[in-house]
C-alpha positions, -999 to 999 in steps of 0.1 A, spaced: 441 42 -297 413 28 -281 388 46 -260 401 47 -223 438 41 -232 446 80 -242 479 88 -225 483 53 -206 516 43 -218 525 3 -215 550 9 -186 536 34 -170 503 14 -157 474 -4 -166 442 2 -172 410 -19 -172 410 -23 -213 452 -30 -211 447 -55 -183 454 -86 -196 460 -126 -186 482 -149 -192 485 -166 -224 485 -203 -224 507 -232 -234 515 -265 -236 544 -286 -231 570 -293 -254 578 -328 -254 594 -326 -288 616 -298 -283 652 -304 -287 675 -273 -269 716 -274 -274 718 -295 -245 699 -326 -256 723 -350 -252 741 -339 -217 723 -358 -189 725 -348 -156 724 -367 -120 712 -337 -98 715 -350 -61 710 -317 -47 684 -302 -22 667 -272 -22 673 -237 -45 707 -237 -60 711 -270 -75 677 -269 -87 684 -230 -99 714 -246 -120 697 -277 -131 665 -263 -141 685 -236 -165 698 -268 -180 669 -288 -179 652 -257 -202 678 -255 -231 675 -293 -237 696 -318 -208 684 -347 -194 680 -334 -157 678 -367 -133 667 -356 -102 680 -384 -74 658 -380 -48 654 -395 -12 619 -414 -1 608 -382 14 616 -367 -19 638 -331 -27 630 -306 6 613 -285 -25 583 -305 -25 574 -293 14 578 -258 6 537 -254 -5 510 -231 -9 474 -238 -3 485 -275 -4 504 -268 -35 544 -272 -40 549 -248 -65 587 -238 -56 591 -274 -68 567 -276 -96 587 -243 -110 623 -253 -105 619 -290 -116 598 -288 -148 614 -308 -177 630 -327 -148 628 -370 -144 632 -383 -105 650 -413 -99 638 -421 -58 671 -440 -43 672 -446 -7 716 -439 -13 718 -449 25 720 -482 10 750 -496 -4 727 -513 -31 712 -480 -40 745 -465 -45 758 -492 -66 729 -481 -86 737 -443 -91 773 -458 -100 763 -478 -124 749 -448 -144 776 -425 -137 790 -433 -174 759 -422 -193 761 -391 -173 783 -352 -180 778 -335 -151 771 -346 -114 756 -324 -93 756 -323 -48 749 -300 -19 756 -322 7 777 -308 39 813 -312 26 825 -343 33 794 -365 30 798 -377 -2 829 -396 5 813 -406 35 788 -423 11 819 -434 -5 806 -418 -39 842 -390 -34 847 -370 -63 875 -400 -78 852 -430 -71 826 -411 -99 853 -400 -127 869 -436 -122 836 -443 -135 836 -421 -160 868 -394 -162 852 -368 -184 826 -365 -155 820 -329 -144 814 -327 -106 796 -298 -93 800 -298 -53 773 -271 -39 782 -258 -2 773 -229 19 814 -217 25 834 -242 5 849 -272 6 876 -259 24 881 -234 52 875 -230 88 837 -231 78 831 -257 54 812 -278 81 785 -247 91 754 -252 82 749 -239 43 717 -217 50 711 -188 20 700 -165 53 733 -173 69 754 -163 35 731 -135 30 740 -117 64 784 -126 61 785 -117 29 777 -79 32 748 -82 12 722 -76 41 742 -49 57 741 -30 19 703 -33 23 678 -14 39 682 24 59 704 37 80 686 46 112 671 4 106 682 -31 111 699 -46 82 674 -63 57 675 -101 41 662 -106 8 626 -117 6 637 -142 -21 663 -170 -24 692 -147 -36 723 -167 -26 708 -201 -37 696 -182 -73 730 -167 -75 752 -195 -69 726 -218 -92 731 -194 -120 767 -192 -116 772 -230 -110 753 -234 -146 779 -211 -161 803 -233 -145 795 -266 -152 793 -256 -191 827 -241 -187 840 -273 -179 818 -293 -200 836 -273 -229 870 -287 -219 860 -318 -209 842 -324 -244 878 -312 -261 900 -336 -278 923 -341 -248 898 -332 -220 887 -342 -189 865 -340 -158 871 -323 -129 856 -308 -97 838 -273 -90 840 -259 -59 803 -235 -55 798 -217 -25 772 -200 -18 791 -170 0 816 -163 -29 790 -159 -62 769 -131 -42 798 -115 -24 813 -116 -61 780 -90 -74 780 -65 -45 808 -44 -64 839 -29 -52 833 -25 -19 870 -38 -7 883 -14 -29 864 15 -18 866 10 17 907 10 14 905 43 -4 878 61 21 888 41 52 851 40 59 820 15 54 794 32 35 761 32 55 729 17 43 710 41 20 678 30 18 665 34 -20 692 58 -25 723 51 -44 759 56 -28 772 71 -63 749 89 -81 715 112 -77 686 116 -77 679 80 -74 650 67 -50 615 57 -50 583 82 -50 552 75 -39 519 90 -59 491 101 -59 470 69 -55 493 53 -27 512 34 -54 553 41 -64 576 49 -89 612 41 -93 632 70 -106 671 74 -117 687 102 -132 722 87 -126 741 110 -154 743 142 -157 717 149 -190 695 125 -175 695 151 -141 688 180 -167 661 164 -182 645 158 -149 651 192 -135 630 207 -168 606 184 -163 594 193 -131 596 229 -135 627 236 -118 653 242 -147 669 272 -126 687 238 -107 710 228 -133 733 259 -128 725 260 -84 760 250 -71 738 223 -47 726 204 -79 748 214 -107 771 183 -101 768 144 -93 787 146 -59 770 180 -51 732 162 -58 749 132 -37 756 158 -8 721 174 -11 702 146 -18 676 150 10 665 184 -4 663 171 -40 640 144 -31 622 163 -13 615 186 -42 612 153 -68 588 136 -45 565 168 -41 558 166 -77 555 133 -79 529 133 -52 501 156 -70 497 121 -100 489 86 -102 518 67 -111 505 58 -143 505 97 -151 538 102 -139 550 71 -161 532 87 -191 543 124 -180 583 115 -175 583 91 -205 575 122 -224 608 145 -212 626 112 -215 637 109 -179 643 75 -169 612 66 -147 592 28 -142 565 21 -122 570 -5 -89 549 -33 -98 538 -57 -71 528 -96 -91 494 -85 -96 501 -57 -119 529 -74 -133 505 -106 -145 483 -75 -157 507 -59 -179 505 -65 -215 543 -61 -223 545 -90 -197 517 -112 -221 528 -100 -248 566 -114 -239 554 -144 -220 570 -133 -190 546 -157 -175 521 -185 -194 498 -210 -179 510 -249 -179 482 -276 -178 487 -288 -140 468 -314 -122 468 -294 -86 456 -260 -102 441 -267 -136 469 -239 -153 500 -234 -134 520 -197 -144 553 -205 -152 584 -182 -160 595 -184 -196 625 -201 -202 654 -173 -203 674 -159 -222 660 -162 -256 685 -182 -280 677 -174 -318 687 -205 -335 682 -234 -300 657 -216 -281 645 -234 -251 612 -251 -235 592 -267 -213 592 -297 -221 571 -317 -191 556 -304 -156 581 -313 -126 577 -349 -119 563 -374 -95 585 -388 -72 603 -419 -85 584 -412 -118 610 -427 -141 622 -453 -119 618 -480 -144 629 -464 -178 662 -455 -157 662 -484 -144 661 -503 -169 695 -493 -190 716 -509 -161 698 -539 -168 674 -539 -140 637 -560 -156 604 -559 -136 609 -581 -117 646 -571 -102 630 -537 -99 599 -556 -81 626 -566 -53 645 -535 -51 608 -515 -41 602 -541 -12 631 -540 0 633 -506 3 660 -497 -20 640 -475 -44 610 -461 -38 580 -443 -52 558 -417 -50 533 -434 -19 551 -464 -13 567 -471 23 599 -487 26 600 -514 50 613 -503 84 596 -466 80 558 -478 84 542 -461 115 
């Protein structure tokens, strides 16, 4: 080991020789994934559909992103000047800029709805056949077309017309009312956790019926994604336990409502660890550890629903010890027993970690806002069709033409269709929008 890494484990904390950067790469052009001949028409806004499309988009479909003149709402979202919500989500993406309140531009999305296996919207319900593009005007164009309709409540139900907000899902589905303390207001997610849930379970979705529409036999059809149902769906039996108890559990902060001790510790140098000793070895280990072994035969903390009952006092004699190191000496001291212990990393020490380099959690993109853009890998890892990034997110109306083009439109048709406001690109006005 080298000198000033004794006893800094990987996990438990880095040190100024361990700190390291991201490595850098290129893209992939090249790169052929398992999807590389499904193309996609993504005319969704915001996180979900790009959540689902982008997981495509990385294993190897052609993700057509049909956007409005102002372009996907991602593109607003910015930092510094600098969209990166959309430069993350639509990397290995094309845009095709339609102004679809046009019957023209709508003739055009028809027109490639046979080259195309899955269709993707989150307008309110109802809009699409509004636009008269319904779900039987697109798989008369093509009938092993796979239709993905996003939504915040449904397409159905006394609130398919609310407005389809994450927050708004977040706070009926039970999730925020799971999250945070008792004795405190309920807590939303920091992040986009109904859009990233519903996009991840709309991909499993749409290759589910891909599948059967790819069968000798199959067909297209319709899927119905909610926002509400795919996170409700992960926050666990909580109909079922409220039947048996008669009773809604209360928020319990860091704690867990079925096993302890599990919370988060604060040390020595201001920072935290997260700890869990959710079975009952685990709780053993942990009680040897810190020099208290006399507590795996005390009737308070010689059982799971005991330590539940007593769980104030046993944090209280966890966090004590916990308190008198740095977390990257509890890491390194915990690791040792074996006790299941991880430090809570905020980004900077995660971009710092070497497991995270080493893994390419993260690697720099060439990228003409920042010079090197960190980007997540593309996840999970397939052995034999692994996926890539095979181009930065793209300028609005980039690929215009080349789409253009296969439904017989030539320069000069595509010459008209810009002045007349029909499609548009990236600093171009349409006519009736000038100031």
């Amino acid at each position: 080991m080298e000198p000033g890494g004794e006893g800094i484990r990987c996990q438990g904390g880095v040190n100024e020789r361990m700190k390291a950067q991201p490595k850098k790469r290129d893209y992939a052009p090249q790169a052929r994934g398992a999807l590389a001949s499904v193309r996609v028409l993504d005319l969704s806004r915001l996180v979900a559909g790009n959540t689902l499309t982008q997981l495509l988009g990385d294993f190897g479909a052609e993700v057509i992103k049909v956007e409005p003149p102002a372009g996907d709402t991602l593109r607003a979202w910015q930092t510094n000047g600098v969209p990166v919500t959309w430069k993350l989500y639509s990397r290995s993406k094309k845009s095709l800029c339609l102004e679809l309140r046009r019957p023209e531009a709508r003739e055009l999305l028809l027109e490639l709805m046979p080259s195309a296996a899955l269709f993707i919207e989150s307008f309110r319900p109802g809009t699409l056949e509004k636009m008269g593009l319904a779900p039987g005007t697109l798989l008369a164009r093509n009938p092993k077309l796979v239709v993905v309709r996003i939504s915040g409540w449904g397409q159905d139900g006394p609130y398919s017309q609310r407005p389809g907000f994450g927050t708004l899902i977040e706070g009926m589905s039970g999730f925020a009312s799971m999250n945070g303390f008792a004795d405190r207001e309920p807590v939303l997610p920091p992040m986009y956790l109904a859009d990233s849930v519903a996009g991840l379970h709309g991909a499993a979705a749409a290759m589910i019926a891909l599948r059967e529409a790819e069968r000798k036999g199959g067909a297209g059809q319709v899927i119905d994604l909610p926002l509400l149902e795919p996170l409700f769906n992960i926050l666990g039996p909580q109909a079922a336990n409220l039947r048996l108890t008669g009773k809604v559990k209360l928020r319990t902060g860091n704690r867990s409502t079925t096993t302890a001790p599990r919370n988060a510790y604060r040390t020595k140098d201001g920072r935290w660890v997260c700890l869990s000793a959710s079975i009952q070895k685990m709780a053993e280990r942990l009680f040897r550890a810190v020099g208290r072994p006399e507590l795996i035969d005390d009737p308070r903390y010689a059982t799971n629903s005991e330590r539940l009952r007593h769980a104030d006092e046993l944090d209280a004699i966890i966090g004590a010890f916990i308190a008198q190191r740095t977390q990257a000496e509890n890491v390194e001291f915990f690791e040792k027993s074996e006790v299941t212990i991880g430090p809570v990393y905020d980004i900077a020490q995660i971009l710092e970690d070497p497991h995270v380099t080493e893994r390419e959690l993260v690697a720099d993109y060439p990228d003409p806002d920042m010079g090197a853009f960190p980007m997540h890998h593309v996840t999970p890892r397939l052995s034999r069709t692994p996926g890539a990034i095979r181009a930065p997110a793209p300028r609005l109306g980039e690929h215009n033409r080349a789409l253009l083009a296969e439904i017989g439109v030539d320069e000069a048709a595509y010459a008209k269709l810009v002045a007349a406001g029909i499609v548009c690109e990236a600093g171009a006005v349409p006519k009736g929008d000038q100031e």
